[in-house]
C-alpha atoms as a printed R data frame, in Angstrom:
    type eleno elety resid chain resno      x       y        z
1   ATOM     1    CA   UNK     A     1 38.033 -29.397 -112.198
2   ATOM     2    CA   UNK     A     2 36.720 -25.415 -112.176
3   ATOM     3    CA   UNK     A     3 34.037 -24.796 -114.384
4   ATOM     4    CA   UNK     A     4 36.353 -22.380 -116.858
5   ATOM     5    CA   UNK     A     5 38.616 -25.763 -117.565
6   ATOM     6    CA   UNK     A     6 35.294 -27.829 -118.332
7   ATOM     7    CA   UNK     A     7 34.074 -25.589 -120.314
8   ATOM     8    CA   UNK     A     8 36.825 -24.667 -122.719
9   ATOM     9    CA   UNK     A     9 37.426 -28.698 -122.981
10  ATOM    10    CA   UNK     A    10 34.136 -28.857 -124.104
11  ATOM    11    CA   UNK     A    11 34.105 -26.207 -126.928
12  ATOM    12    CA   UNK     A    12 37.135 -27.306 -127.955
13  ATOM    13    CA   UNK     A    13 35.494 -30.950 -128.291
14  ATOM    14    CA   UNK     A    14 32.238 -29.743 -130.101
15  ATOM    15    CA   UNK     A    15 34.189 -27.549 -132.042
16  ATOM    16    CA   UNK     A    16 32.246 -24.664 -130.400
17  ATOM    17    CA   UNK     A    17 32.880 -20.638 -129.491
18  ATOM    18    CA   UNK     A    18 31.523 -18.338 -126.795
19  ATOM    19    CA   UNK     A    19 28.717 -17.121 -128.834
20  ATOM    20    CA   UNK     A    20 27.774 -21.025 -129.527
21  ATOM    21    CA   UNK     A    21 28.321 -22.386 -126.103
22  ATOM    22    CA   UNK     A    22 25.771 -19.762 -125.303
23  ATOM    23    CA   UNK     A    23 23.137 -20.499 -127.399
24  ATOM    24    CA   UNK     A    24 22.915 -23.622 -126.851
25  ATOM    25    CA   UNK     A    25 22.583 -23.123 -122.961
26  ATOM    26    CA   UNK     A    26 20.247 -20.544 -123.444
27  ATOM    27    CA   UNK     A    27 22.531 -17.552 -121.401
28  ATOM    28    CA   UNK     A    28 24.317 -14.724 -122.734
29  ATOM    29    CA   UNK     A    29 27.521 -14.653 -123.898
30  ATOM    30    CA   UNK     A    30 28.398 -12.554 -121.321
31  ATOM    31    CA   UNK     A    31 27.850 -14.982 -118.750
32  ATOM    32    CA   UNK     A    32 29.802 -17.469 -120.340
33  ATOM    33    CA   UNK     A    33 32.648 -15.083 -120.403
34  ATOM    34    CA   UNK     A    34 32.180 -14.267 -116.584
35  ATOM    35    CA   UNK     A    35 32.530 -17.847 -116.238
36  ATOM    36    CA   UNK     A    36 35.390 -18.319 -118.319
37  ATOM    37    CA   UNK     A    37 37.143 -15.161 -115.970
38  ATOM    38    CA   UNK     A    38 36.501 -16.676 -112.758
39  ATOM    39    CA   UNK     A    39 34.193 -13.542 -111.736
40  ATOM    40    CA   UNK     A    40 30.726 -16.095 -111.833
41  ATOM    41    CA   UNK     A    41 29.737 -19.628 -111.281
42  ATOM    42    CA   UNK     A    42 26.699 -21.244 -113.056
43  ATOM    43    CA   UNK     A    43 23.713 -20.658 -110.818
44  ATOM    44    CA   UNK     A    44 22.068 -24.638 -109.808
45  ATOM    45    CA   UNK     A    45 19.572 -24.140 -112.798
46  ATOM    46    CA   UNK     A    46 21.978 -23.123 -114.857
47  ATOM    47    CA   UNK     A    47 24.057 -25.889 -114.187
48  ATOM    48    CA   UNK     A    48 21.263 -28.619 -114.691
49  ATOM    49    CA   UNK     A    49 21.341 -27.332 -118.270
50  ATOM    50    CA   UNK     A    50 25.327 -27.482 -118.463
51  ATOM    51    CA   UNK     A    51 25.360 -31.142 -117.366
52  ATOM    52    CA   UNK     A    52 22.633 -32.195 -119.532
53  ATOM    53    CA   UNK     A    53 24.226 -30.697 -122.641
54  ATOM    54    CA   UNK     A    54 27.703 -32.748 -121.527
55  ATOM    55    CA   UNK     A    55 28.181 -34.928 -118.523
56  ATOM    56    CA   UNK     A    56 31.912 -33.664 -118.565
57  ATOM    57    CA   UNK     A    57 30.580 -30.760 -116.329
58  ATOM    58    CA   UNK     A    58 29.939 -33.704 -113.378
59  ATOM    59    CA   UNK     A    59 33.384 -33.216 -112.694
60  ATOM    60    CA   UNK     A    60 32.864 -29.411 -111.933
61  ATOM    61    CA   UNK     A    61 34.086 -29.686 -107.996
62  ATOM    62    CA   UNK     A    62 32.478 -26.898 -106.789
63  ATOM    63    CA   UNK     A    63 29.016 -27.836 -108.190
64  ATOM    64    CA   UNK     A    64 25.612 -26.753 -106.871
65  ATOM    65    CA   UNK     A    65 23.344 -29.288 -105.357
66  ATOM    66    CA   UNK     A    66 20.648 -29.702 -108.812
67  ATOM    67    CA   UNK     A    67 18.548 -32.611 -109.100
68  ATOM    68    CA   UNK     A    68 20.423 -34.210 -111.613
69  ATOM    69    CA   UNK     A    69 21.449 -37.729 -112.282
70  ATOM    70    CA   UNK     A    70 24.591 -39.321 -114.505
71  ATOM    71    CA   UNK     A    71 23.084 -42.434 -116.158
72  ATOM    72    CA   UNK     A    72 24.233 -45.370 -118.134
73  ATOM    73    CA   UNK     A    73 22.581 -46.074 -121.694
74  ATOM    74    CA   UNK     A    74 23.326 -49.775 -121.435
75  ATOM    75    CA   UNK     A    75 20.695 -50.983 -124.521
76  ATOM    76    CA   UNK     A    76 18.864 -49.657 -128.018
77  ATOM    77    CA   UNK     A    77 15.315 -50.849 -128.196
78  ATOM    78    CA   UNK     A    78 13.748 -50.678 -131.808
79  ATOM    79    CA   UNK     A    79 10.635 -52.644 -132.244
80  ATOM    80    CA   UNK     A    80 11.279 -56.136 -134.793
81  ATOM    81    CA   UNK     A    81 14.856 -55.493 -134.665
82  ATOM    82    CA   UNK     A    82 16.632 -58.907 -133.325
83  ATOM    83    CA   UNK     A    83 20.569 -58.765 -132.429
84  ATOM    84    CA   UNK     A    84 23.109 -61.436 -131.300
85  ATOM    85    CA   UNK     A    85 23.105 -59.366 -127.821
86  ATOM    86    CA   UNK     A    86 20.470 -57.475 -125.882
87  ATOM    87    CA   UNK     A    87 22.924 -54.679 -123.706
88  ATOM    88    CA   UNK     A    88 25.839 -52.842 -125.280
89  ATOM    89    CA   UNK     A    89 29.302 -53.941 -124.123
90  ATOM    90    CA   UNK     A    90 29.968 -51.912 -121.026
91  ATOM    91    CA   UNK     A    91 32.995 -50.127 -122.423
92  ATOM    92    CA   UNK     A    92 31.245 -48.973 -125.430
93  ATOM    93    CA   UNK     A    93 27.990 -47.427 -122.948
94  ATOM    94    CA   UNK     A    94 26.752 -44.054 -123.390
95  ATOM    95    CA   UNK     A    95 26.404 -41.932 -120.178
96  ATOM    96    CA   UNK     A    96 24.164 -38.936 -120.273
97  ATOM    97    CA   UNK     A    97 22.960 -36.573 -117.790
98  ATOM    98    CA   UNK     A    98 19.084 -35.958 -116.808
99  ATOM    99    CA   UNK     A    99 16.786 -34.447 -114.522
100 ATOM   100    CA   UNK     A   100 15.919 -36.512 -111.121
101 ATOM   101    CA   UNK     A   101 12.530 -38.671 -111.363
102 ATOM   102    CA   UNK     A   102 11.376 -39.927 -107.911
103 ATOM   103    CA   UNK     A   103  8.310 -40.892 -109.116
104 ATOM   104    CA   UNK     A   104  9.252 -44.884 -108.983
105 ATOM   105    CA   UNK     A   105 11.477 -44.341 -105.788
106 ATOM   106    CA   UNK     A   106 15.452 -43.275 -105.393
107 ATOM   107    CA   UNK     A   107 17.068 -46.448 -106.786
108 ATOM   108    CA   UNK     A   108 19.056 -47.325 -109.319
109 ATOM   109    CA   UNK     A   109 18.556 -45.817 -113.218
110 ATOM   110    CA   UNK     A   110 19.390 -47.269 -116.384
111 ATOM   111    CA   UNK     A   111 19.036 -45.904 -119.818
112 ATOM   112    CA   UNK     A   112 17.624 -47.182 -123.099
113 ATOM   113    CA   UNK     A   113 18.399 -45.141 -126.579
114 ATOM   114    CA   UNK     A   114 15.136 -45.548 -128.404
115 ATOM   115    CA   UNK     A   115 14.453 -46.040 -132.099
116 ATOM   116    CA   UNK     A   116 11.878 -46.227 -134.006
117 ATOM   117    CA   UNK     A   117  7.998 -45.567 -133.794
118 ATOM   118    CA   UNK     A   118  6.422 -48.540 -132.029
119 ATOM   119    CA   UNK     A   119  5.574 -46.153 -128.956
120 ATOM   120    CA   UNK     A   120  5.818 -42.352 -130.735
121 ATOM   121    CA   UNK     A   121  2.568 -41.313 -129.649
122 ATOM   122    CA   UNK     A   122  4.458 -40.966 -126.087
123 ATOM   123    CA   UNK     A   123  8.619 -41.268 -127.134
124 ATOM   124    CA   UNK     A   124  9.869 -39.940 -130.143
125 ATOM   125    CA   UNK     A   125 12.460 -41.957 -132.337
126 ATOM   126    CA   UNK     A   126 15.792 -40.439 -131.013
127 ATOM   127    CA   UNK     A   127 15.211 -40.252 -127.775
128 ATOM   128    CA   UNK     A   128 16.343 -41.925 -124.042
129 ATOM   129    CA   UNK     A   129 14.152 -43.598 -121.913
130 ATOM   130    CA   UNK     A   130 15.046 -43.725 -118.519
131 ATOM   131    CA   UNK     A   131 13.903 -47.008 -116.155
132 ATOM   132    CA   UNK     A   132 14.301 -48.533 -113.638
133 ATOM   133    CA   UNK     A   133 15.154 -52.461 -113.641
134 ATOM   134    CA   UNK     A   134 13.066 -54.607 -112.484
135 ATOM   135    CA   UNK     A   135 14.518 -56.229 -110.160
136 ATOM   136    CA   UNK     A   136 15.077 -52.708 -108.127
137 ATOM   137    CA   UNK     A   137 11.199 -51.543 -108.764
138 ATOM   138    CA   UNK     A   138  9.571 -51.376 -105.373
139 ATOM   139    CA   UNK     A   139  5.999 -51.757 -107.059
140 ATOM   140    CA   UNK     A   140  3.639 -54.194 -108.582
141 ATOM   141    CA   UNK     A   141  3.361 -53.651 -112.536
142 ATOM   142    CA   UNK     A   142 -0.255 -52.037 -113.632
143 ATOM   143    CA   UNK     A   143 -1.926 -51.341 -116.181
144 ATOM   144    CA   UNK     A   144 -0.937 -48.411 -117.942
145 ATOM   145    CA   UNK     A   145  2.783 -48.841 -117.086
146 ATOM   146    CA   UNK     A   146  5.446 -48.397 -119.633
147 ATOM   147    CA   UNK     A   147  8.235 -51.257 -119.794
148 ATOM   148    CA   UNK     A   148 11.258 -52.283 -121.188
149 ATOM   149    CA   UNK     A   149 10.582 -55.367 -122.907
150 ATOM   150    CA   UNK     A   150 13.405 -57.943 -124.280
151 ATOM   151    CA   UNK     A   151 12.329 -60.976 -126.417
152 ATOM   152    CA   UNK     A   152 14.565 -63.995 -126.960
153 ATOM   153    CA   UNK     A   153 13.916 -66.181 -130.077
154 ATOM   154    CA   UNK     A   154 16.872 -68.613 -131.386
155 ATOM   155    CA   UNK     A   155 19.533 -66.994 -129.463
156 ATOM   156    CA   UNK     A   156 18.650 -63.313 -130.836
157 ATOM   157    CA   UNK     A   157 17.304 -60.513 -129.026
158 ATOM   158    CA   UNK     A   158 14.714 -57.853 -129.716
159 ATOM   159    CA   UNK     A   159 14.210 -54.808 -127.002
160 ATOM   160    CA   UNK     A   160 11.038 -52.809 -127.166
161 ATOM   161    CA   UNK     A   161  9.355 -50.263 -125.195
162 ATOM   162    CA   UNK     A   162  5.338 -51.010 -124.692
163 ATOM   163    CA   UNK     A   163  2.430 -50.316 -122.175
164 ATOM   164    CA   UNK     A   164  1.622 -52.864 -120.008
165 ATOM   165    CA   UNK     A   165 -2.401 -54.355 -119.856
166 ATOM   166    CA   UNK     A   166 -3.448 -56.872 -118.073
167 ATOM   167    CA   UNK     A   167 -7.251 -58.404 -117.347
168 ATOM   168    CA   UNK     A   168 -6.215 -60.926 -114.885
169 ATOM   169    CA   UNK     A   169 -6.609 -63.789 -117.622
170 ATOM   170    CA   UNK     A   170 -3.705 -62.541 -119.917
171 ATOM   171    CA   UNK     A   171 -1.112 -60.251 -119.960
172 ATOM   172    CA   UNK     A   172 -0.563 -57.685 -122.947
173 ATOM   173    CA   UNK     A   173  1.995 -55.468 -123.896
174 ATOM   174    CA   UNK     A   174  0.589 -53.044 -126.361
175 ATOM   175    CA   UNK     A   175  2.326 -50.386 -128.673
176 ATOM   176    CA   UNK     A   176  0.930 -47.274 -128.635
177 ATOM   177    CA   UNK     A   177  1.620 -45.811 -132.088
178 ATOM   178    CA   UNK     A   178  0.573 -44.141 -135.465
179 ATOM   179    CA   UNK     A   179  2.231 -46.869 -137.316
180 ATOM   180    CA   UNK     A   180 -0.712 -49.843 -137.360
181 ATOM   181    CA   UNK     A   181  2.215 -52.544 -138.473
182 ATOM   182    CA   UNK     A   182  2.546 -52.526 -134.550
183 ATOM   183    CA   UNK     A   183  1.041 -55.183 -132.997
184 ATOM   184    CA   UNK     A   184  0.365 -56.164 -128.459
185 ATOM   185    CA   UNK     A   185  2.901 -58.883 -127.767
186 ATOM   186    CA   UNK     A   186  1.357 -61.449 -125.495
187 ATOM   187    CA   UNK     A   187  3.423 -61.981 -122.328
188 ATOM   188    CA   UNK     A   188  2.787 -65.887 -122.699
189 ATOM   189    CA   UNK     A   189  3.487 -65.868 -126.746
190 ATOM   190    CA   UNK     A   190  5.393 -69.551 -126.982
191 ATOM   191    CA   UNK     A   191  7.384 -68.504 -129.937
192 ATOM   192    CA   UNK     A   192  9.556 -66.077 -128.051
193 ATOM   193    CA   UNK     A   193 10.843 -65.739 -124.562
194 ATOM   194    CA   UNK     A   194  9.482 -62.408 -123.113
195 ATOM   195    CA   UNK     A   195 10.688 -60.722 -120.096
196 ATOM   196    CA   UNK     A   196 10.195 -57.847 -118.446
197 ATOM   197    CA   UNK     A   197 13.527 -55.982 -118.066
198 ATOM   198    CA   UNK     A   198 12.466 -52.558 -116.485
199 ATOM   199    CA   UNK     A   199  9.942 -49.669 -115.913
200 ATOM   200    CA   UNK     A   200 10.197 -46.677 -117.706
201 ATOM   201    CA   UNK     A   201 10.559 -43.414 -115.248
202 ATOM   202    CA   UNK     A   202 10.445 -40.785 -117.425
203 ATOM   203    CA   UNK     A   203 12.352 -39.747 -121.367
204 ATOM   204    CA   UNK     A   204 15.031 -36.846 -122.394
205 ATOM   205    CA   UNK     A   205 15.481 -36.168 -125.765
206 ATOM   206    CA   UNK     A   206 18.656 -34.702 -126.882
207 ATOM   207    CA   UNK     A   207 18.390 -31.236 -128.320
């Protein structure tokens, strides 16, 4: 699709004008107009911010190389929250658009909506964390990590995000929180099932 088509679907979904689409890009309205004519295309920071705000604008054909990534939001994690299922139904997933994180290699992302304030002295309630699964991470787990963190108990299933401790004896993961109702979850804790389901690469918050 050209960019003018994507954008006018997408102001027409949000409901949005010129002077709207603008703002919340952070260019003129001018430029949005040149794009709407034909007589500009969106720069390759420009259009990092375009498929952030909707990942309709992957389709734009003619789109400048950005380090950008289209990712699946395929679980909620709130702290002491346990549901009949862990993931969301695949044709009910979320897909959002974020910045490139090598830090933990070039594999596979997944995304996690987060809620709640078990961790909000490093993710705030609202936002996405972005991990990798374990199974893809090419690293040993240390201390400091952040993880994604399911716990099974009588067929119910609570995801959390916490940092990762361990003294070689025992194996912690702690919140890191204002909220003291928080408490570490022990690794080994025989009332629950607790696995380690991926490592957090980075968070976007949606504006």
């Amino acid at each position: 699709m050209e960019i003018s088509e994507i954008i006018r679907s997408v102001m027409a979904k949000r409901k949005m004008n010129q002077t709207d689409f603008a703002r919340e890009i952070g260019v003129s309205q001018a430029t949005v107009s040149r794009w709407l004519s034909g007589k500009q295309d969106p720069t390759a920071p420009q259009f990092a911010k375009l498929i952030r705000f909707d990942a309709q604008f992957s389709q734009y054909i003619d789109a400048p190389t950005v380090d950008a990534l289209r990712v699946e939001v395929i679980a909620v994690v709130e702290a002491g929250n346990f549901r009949p299922a862990f993931e969301v139904e695949p044709e009910d997933r979320e897909v959002i658009a974020v910045h490139k994180n090598l830090k933990y290699g070039n594999g596979k992302r997944v995304a996690f909506k987060n809620r709640g304030d078990s961790m909000n002295l490093y993710y705030p309630d609202g936002c996405y964390l972005i991990a990798v699964p374990i199974h893809e991470y090419p690293y040993d787990i240390e201390n400091g990590d952040h993880v994604i963190v399911q716990r099974i108990k009588s067929g119910e299933y609570e995801g959390t995000v916490k940092e990762y401790y361990s003294d070689g004896n025992r194996t912690l993961l702690l919140p890191k929180s204002t909220n003291p109702e928080h408490k570490p979850i022990s690794i080994d804790d025989p009332r629950y099932e607790v696995v380690i389901v991926a490592v957090v690469d980075g968070h976007y918050l949606p504006r």
